[in-house]
C-alpha positions in Angstrom: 6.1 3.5 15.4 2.9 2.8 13.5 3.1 2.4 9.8 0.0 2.8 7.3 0.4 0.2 4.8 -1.3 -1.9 2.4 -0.9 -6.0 2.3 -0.7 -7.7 -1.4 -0.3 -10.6 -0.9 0.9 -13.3 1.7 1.5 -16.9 2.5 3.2 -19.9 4.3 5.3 -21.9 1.5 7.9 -24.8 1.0 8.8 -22.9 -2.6 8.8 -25.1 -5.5 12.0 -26.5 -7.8 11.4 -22.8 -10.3 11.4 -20.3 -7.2 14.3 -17.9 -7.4 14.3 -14.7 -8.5 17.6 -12.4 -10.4 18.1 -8.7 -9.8 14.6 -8.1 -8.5 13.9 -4.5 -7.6 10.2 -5.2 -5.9 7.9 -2.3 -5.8 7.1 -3.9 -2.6 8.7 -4.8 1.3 9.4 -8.5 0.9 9.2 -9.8 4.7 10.3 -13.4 5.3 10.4 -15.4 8.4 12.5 -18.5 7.4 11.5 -21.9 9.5 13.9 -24.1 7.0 15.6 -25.3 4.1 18.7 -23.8 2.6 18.2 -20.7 0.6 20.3 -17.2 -0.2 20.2 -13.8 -1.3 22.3 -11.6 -3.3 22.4 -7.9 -2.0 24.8 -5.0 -2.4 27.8 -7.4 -3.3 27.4 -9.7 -0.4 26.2 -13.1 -0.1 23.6 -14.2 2.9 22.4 -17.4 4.0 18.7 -16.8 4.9 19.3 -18.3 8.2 16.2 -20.5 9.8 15.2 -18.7 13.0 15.0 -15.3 11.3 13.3 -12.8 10.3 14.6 -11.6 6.6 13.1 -8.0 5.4 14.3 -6.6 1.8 14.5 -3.1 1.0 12.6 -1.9 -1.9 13.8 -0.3 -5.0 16.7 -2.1 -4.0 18.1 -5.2 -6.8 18.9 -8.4 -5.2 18.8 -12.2 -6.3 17.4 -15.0 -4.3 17.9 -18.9 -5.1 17.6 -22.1 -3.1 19.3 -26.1 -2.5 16.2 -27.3 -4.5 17.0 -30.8 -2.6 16.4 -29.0 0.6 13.7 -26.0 -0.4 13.1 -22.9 1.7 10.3 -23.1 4.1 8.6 -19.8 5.0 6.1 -17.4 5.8 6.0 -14.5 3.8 4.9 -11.3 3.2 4.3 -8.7 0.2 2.9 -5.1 1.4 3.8 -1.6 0.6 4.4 0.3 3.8 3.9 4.1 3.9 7.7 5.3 4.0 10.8 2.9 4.1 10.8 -0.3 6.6 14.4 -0.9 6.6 17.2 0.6 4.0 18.8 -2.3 3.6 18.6 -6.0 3.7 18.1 -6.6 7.5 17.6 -9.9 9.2 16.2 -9.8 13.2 16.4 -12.8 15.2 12.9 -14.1 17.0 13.3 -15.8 20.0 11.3 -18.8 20.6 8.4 -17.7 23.0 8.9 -13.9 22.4 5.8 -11.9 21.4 7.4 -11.3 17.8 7.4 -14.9 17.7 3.8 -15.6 18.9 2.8 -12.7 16.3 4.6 -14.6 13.4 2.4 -18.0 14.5 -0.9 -15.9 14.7 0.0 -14.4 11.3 0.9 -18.1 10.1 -2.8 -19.6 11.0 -4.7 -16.3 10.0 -3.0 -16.7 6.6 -4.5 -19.8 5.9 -8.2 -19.1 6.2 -8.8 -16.2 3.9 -12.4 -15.0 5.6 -10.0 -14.0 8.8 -8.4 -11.4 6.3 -9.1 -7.7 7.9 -8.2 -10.1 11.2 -4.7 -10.5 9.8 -4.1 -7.6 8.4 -4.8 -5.8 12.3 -2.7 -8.7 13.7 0.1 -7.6 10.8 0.0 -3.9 11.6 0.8 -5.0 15.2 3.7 -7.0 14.2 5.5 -4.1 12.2 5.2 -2.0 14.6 7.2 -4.6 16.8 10.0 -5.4 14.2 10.3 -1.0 13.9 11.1 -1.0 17.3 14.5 -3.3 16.4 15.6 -1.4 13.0 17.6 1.8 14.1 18.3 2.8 11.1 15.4 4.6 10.5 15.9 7.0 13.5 17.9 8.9 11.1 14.4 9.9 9.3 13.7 12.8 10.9 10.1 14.3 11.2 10.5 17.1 8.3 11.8 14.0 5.9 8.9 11.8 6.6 6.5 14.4 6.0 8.3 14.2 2.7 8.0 11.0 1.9 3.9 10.9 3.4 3.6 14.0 1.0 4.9 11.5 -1.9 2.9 9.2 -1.1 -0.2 11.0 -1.1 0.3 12.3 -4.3 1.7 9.7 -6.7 -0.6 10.7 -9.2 0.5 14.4 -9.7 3.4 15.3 -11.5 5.9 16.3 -8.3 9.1 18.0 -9.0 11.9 17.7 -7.0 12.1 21.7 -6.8 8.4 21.1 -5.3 9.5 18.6 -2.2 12.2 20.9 -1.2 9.9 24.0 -0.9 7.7 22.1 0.9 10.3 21.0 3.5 11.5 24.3 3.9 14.7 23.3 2.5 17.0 24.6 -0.3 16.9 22.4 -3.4 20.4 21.2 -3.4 20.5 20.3 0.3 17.4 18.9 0.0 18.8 16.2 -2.5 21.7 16.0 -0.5 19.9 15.3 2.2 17.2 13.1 1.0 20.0 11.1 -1.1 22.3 10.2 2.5 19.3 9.6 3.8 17.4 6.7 1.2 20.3 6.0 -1.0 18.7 7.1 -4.1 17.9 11.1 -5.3 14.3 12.3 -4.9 13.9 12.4 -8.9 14.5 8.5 -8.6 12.7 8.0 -5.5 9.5 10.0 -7.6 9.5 7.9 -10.3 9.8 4.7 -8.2 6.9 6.2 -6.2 5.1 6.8 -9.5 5.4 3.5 -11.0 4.7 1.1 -7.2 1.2 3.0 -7.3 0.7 1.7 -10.9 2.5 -2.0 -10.1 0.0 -2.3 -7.5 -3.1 -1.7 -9.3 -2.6 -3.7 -12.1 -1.6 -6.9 -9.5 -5.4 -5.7 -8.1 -6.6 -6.1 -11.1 -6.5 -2.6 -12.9 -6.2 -2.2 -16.8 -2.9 -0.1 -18.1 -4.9 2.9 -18.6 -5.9 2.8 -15.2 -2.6 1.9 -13.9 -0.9 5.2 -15.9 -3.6 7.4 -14.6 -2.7 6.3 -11.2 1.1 6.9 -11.3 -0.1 10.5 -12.9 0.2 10.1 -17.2 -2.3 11.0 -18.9 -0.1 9.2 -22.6 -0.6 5.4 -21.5 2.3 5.0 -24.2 4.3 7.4 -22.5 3.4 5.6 -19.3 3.8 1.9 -21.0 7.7 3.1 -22.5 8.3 4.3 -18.4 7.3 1.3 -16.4 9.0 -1.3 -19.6 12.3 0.8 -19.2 11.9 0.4 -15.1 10.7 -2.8 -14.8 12.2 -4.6 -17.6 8.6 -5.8 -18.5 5.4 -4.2 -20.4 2.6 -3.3 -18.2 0.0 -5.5 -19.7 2.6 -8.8 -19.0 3.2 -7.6 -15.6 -0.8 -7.4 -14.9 -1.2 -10.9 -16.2 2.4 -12.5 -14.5 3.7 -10.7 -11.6 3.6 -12.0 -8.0 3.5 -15.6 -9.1 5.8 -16.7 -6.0 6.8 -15.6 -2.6 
């Protein structure tokens, strides 16, 4: 399975004494592959040790807490990219085999990183290496065709003002199975999912560089205060702080 996606921001890191992170519901897929140190995350009422070996992928829209044995930091390559649709619906970890092509993919991705003119090079290399990790999350089989035109329908139009009456007509489905349906489906109902949607679109631009008006235009207000009260009640931050302070870490 191929995914459209779009790649913020990535890196290989031993994470400083500060890194850590509480309750963070990232408007992004947070991909990990962990080569050491001692680290966790907090997910859904469970504890996990992000295992060395592995690779860790965290859900979006999803809150979890991360922290690390500052005497022995975590040691990783990471990834921050918004992928059309959902990559996993849960915190997943896949193991990579020493010698496996997921494995030689993570390395390639490792020395592209570091040399930023051999960016659109990484970014192929990247698109090649979720395809691979889809392969292992069956999960997402569940998504059927009609519900993934949904969510490319979404995504297409972030900066209109969908309704939830809307998404059902146009999957041919009546509106209270739809939510039904969407809700088993990605844990969340489509109202929620819409204004998550809304407000990645204007995350994103304003970690590219985008003022708030520009941001609220993109995520479909026309009242930046109306826009600026939405994204502060979401995000637990204004949008002019999270322009200047977001994505600071892996």
């Amino acid at each position: 399975m191929k995914y459209k996606f779009d790649l913020i921001q990535n890196g290989y890191t031993i994470c400083p004494d500060s890194w850590g992170m509480k309750n963070e519901s990232a408007v992004f897929h947070r991909i990990y592959y962990v080569y050491g140190g001692e680290a966790w995350c907090s997910h859904g009422g469970k504890e996990f040790r992000l295992t060395p070996g592995r690779l860790w992928l965290f859900p979006v829209m999803q809150p979890y807490t991360l922290w690390q044995n500052t005497a022995c930091p975590l040691d990783v390559l990471w990834f921050h990219a918004e992928i059309e649709g959902w990559l996993c619906l849960k915190l997943t970890s896949l193991e990579v085999t020493a010698g496996s092509s997921t494995f030689h993919l993570l390395e390639a991705l490792k020395e592209l990183g570091a040399e930023p003119e051999h960016f659109e090079e990484l970014k192929k290399v990247f698109g090649v290496f979720l395809s691979l990790a889809a392969e292992q999350l069956p999960g997402l089989r569940e998504v059927n065709g009609r519900m993934q035109s949904v969510l490319e329908y979404i995504n297409r139009n972030t900066e209109r003002e969908l309704t939830v009456e809307a998404l059902a007509e146009y999957a041919g489905m009546d509106r209270s199975y739809f939510s039904r349906k969407f809700k088993s489906l990605f844990h969340m109902p489509p109202n929620q999912y819409l204004l998550a949607k809304r407000l990645n679109a204007a995350a994103l631009r304003l970690t590219a560089g985008a003022s708030v008006y520009e941001a609220a235009r993109a995520a479909g207000y026309a009242d930046e205060k109306a826009f600026s009260r939405a994204f502060k009640n979401y995000m637990e931050i204004p949008p002019g702080e999270y322009r200047k302070s977001h994505i600071v870490q892996p």
